[in-house]
Every structure is written in C-alpha cells, then in structure tokens.
C-alpha positions in Angstrom: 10.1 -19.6 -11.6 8.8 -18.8 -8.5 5.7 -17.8 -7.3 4.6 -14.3 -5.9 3.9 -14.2 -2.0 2.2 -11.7 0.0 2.9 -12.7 3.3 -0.1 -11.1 5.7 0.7 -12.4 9.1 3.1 -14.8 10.7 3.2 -16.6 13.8 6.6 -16.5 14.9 5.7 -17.7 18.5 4.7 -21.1 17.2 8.3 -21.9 16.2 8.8 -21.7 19.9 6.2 -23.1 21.4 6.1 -26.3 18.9 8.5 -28.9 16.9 7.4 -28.4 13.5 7.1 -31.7 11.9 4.9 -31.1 8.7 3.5 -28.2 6.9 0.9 -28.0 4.0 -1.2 -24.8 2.3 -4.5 -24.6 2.7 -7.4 -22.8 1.1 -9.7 -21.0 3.5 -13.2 -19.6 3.0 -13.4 -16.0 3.6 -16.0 -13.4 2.8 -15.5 -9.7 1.7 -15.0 -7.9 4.7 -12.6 -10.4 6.0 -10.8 -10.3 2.4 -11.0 -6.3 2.4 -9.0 -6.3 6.3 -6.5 -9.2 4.9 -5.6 -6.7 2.1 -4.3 -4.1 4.7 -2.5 -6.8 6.2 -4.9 -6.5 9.6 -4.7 -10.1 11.0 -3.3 -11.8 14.1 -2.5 -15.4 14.4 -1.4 -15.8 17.9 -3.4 -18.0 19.6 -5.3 -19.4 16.3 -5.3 -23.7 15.9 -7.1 -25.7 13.6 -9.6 -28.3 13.8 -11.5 -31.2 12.4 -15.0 -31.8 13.1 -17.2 -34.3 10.8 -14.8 -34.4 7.9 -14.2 -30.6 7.4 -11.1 -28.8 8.8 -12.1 -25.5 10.7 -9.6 -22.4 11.5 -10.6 -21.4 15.3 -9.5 -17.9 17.3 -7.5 -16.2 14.2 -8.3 -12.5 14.9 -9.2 -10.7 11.4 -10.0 -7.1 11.9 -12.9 -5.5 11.1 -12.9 -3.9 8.2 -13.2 -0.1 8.7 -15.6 0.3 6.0 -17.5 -2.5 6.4 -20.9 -1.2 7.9 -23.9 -3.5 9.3 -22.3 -6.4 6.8 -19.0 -6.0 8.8 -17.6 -9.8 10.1 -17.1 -11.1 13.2 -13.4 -10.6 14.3 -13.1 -14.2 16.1 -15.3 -16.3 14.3 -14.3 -19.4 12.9 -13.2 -20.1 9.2 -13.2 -23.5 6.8 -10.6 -24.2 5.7 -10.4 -25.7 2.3 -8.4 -29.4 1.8 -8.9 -32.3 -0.2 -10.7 -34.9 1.6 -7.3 -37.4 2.0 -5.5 -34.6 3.2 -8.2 -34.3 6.1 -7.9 -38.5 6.9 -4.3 -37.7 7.4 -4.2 -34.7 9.4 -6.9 -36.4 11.8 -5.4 -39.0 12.2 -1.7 -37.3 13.4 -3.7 -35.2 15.8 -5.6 -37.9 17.4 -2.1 -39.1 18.7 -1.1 -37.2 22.2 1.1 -33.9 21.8 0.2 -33.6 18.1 -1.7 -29.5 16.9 -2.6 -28.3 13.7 -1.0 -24.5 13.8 -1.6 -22.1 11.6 2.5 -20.6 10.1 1.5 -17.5 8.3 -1.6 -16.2 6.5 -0.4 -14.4 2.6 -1.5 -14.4 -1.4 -0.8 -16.6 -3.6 -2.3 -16.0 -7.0 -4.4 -13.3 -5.4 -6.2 -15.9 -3.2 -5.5 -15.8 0.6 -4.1 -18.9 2.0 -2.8 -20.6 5.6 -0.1 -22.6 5.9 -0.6 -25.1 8.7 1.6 -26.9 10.8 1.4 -30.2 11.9 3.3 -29.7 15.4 4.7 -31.4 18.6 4.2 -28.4 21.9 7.8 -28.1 23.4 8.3 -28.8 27.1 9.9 -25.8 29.3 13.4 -27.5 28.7 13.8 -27.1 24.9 12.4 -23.5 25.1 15.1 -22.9 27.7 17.8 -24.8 25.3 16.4 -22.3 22.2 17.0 -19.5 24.4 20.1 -20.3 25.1 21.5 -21.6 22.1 20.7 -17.8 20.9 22.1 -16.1 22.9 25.0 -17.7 22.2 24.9 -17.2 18.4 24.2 -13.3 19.2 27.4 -13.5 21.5 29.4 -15.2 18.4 27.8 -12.9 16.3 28.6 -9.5 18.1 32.1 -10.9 18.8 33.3 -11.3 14.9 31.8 -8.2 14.1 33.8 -6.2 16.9 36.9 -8.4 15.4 36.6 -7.5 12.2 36.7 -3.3 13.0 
C-alpha cells in the first residue's frame, strides 16, 4: 500500500541543470510559521542547495513565504533550515560532495504522514552540451508526438 504524498514544491529546473545520481528523504526542522506557509503550498526551491557544516546537514536559500498571519513571530523567508539525517547518512553525503562536480539539491518539498519532508539529490551540474542534447532530444519527441496524433485523425 502506498503512502499518501502532498507534494508542496518541485524543482523541475534541477533535472536540467544536473545528472541525478542518488536521491534520499530527509526530515527538516521547521517552525510554525514556516509549517503554516508550507500548508498553502507557498514555497520556492529554485536556487536552494544543501550543505554540511560540523556534522549537521543544513538547507540554504529555499524561499518559504511568510506566513500572512504570522505577526511579530513571522520567519525569515531565506533563512537556513537543518535538515534532519542519521549521522551515517551525513559521512556519506560529505564525502560524495567533497569530490569535484558533486551538489546536494533539494527535488521537491511535500507530506508524508503529515510531516514536511525534502528529497535531496545527490547530483553531477550538466555542461552546456547535454543541456543542448536535452533540448533537442525534446523537441524531437514533441515533433513525433504531434505527428501520430495528426495521423491518427
């Protein structure tokens, strides 16, 4: 049986940008406000990365909106957010981004079990030749596409 998913926020430009080599669901610490603006799905993860600093694994530049009704105990939009993994989990990731080329991306923000979780990516940045070959290789499947549907009326 599968599980419920509320998917929040994607970042469909980091499919692009990066090869996607590993992914893995993380926990992230998150106070009301921030929780409140998740629920109406106000959150942007386009330019958001992860970290590690002294053992802990740190979610930088992911925009969470204010929440309207938040008041003086409203949250910083920007700030940045731990993100909750089991200590082997960090040795691993740390060590994979200490290699050249190698990011920690954050996929998509949602609810699992009505807890808000990230699903990072352990990715490789494209150069501007694959991006070109991806555009490409679309437009050719839109041109397929387009063409069995008009031979098929």
């Amino acid at each position: 049986m599968s599980e419920a998913l509320k998917i929040i926020c994607e970042n469909r430009k980091a499919r692009f940008d990066y090869h996607i080599e590993e992914r893995m669901e993380a926990g992230v610490v998150l106070t009301g406000t921030e929780i409140k603006s998740l629920r109406g799905g106000k959150a942007n993860l386009n330019d958001a990365y992860a970290t590690i600093n002294n053992g802990e694994a740190w979610l930088m530049q992911a925009h969470i909106a204010p929440y309207d009704k938040g008041g003086y105990v409203n949250h910083e939009p920007k700030q940045r957010r731990k993100l909750l993994l089991h200590t082997k989990e960090i040795a691993k990731l740390y060590g994979k981004t200490q290699i050249r080329g190698y990011a920690l991306i954050p996929m998509k923000i949602y609810f699992k079990k009505g807890r808000a979780k990230i699903e990072l990516a352990l990715a490789v940045g494209k150069n501007s030749g694959d991006k070109r070959e991806a555009i490409k290789k679309r437009e050719t499947q839109r041109e397929v596409s387009r063409a069995l549907k008009s031979a098929k009326r």
